[in-house]
C-alpha positions in Angstrom: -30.0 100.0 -33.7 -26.8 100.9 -31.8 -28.8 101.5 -28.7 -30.2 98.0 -28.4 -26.8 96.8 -29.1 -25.7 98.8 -26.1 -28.4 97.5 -24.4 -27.2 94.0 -24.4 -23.5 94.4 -24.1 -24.3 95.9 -21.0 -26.1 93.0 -19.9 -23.8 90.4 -21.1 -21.3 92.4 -19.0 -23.8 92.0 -16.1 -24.4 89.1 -15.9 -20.5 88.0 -16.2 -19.7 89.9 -13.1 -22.3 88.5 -11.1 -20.6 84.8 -12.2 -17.4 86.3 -11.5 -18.1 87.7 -8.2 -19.7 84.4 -7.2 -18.5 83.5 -3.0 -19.6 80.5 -2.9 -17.3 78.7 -5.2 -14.7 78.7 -2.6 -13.9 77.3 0.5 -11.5 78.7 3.1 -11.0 77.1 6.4 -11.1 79.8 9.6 -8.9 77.7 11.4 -5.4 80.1 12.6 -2.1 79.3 10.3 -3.8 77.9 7.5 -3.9 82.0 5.3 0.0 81.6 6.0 2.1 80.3 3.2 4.7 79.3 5.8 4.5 76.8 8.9 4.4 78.6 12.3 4.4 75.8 14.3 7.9 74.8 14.9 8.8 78.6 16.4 12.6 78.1 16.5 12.7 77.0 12.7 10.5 80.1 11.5 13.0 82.6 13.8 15.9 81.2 11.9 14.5 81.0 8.3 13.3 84.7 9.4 16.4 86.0 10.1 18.4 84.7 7.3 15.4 86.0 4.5 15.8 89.4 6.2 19.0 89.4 6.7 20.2 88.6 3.5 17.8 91.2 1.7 19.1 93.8 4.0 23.0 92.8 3.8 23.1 92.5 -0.3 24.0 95.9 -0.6 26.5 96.7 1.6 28.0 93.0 0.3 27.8 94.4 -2.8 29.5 97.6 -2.3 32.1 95.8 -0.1 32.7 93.9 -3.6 33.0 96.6 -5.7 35.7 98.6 -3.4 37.6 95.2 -3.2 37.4 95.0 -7.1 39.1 98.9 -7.2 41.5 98.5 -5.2 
């Protein structure tokens, strides 16, 4: 009994991958900027958005530790 149980969980769980894994359920255009979640083509806009992303993750903590020695003193 627990063997033909076995039996067909495992191919229940076959045949739910192979839905799963389907490809052809999606469509992606091969057509260059369109995987990007961003617009590349105005180049000056994307250096300057660029710059200030990066260059406020980098600069928060040394901001932040210039706070905290202006808070002691």
């Amino acid at each position: 009994m627990y063997a033909n149980v076995l039996a067909r969980s495992a191919l229940r769980s076959r045949v739910a991958s192979r839905q799963v894994m389907r490809s052809d359920l999606y469509h992606f255009s091969n057509s260059n900027g369109q995987n990007l979640p961003f617009d590349t083509t105005n180049k000056a806009a994307l250096a300057l958005k660029m710059t200030l992303y990066l260059g406020v993750g980098f600069g928060a903590p040394f901001i932040a530790a210039a706070w905290q020695f202006h808070k002691a003193g």
